[in-house]
C-alpha positions in Angstrom: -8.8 -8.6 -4.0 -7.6 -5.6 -2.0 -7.9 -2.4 -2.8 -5.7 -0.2 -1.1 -4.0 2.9 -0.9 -0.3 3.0 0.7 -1.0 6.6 1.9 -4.4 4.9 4.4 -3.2 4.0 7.5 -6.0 2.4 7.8 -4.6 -0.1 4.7 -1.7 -0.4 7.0 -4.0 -2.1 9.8 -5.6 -3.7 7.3 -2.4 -5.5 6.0 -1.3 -6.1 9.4 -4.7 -7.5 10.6 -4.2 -9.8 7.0 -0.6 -10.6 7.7 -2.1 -12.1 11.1 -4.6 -13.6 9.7 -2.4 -15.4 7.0 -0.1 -16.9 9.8 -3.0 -18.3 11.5 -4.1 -19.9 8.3 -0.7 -21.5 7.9 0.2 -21.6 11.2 -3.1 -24.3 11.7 -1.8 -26.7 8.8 -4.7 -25.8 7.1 -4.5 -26.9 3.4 -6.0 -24.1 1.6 -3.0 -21.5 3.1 -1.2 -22.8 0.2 -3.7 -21.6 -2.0 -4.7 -17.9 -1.0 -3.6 -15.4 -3.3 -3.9 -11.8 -2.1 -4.9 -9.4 -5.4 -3.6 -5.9 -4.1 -5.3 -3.3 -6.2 -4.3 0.0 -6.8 -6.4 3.1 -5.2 -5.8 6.8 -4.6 -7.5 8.9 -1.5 -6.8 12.3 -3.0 -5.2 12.1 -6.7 -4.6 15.7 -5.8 -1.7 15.3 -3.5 1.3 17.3 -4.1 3.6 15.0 -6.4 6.1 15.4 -3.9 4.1 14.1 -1.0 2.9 17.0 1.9 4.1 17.6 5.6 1.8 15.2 7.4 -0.2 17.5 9.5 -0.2 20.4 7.3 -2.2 17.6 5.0 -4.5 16.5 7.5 -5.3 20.3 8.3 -6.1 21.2 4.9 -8.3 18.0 4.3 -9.9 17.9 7.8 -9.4 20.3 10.3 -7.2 18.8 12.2 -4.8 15.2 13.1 -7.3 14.1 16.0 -9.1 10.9 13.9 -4.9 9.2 13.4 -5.0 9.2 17.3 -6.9 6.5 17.9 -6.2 4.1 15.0 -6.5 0.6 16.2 -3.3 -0.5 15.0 -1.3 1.1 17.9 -2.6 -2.1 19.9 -1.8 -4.5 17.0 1.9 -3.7 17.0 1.9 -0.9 14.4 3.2 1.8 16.1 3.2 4.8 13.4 6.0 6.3 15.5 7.6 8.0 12.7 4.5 9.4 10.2 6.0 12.6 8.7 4.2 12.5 5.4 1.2 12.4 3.6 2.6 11.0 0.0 2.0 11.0 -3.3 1.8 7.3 -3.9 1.6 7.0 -7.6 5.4 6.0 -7.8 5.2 3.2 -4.6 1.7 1.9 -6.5 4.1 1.9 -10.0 6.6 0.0 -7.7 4.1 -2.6 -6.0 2.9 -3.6 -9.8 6.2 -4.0 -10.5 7.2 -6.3 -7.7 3.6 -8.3 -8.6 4.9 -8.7 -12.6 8.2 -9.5 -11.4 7.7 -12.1 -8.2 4.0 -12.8 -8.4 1.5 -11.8 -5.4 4.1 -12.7 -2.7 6.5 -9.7 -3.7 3.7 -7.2 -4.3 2.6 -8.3 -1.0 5.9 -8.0 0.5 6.8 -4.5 -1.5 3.3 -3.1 -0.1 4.7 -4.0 3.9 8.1 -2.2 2.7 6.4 1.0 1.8 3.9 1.3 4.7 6.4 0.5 6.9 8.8 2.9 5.0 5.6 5.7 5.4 4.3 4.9 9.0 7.5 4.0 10.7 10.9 4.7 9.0 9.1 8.6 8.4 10.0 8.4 5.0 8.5 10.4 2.2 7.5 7.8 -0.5 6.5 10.5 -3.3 10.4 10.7 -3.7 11.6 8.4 -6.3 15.1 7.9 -4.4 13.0 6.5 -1.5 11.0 4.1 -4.0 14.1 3.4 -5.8 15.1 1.7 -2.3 12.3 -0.1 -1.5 12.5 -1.8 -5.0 16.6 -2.8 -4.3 15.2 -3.8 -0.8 12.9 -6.3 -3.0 15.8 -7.0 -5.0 13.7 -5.7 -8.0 17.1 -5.0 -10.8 16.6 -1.7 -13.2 14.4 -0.7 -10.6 15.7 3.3 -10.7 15.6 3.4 -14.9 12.2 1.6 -14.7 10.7 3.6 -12.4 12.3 7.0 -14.7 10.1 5.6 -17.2 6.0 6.0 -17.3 6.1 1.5 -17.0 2.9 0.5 -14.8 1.6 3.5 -14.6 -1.3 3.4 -17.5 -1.9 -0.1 -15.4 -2.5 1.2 -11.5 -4.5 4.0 -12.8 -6.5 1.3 -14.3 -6.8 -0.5 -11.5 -8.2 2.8 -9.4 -10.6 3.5 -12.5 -11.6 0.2 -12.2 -12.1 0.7 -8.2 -14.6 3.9 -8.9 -16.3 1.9 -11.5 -16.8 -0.6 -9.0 -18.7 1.7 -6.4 -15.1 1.6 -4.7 -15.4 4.8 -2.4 -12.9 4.1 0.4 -10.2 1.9 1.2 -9.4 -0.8 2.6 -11.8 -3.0 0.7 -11.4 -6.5 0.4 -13.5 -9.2 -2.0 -13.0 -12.2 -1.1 -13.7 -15.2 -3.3 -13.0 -19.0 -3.8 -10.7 -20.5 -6.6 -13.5 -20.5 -10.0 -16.2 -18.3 -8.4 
């Protein structure tokens, strides 16, 4: 499992650092890369977020001080650039849309609709609190009735759940991975 948070950019190097990972695994002809399944799990930083997402820096002064700790994320050697952060979101919607991909297209969509959103956050500069700009992650994914669904309240008792189930868990911070083998 993975429990993540689409507003972490630290999620966002761990996904990458995953994605790598993954190719590795498939790339060596390994057998078991045709059995991982990645479980993304819903969390939420700050619940408290504006619903419609704040100006990235006026966030990060409000919550600590000041920008200086995205300067150094380790990404920016892996490839990730964050060359376009603008936001911090709300990310109950993209969470709503990532369960949606997962009910519709199994782990590989949700794993795919999670890269469309961070990139969408960290490198398109996109605000992904707005339902137009979740609406067009979900056509990127090919997801139909993605706009009327996402209208609705659908998924949402269910990521909440998931977040619950995080804090019952001891789940404090994100990224967090468990990793286990098939029956264990």
């Amino acid at each position: 499992m993975f429990f993540s948070d689409p507003a972490c950019p630290w999620c966002y190097v761990g996904k990458g650092n995953l994605d790598t990972a993954l190719e590795n695994l498939r790339s060596s002809g390994d057998e078991v890369a045709d059995r991982v399944v990645v479980n993304w799990r819903s969390f939420f930083i700050d619940p408290e977020t504006n619903p419609r997402g704040e100006d990235y820096l006026a966030y990060n002064r409000r919550r600590w001080g000041s920008d200086g700790w995205a300067q150094s994320l380790p990404g920016r050697q892996e490839g990730l650039k964050f060359k376009n952060w603008k936001t911090w979101p709300n990310t109950l919607l993209a969470a709503r849309l990532i369960h949606l991909a997962g009910e519709r297209g199994g782990w590989e969509l949700r794993h795919r609709a999670k890269g469309i959103i961070f990139r969408m956050i960290y490198e398109d500069g996109l605000n992904v609190s707005e339902p137009a700009v979740v609406e067009a992650a979900g056509r990127e994914l090919g997801l139909d009735g993605v706009g009327d669904w996402l209208r609705s309240d659908e998924g949402k008792r269910e990521v909440l759940q998931e977040a619950r189930e995080a804090s019952r868990a001891g789940i404090g911070g994100v990224p967090y991975f468990i990793c286990s083998r098939e029956g264990s």
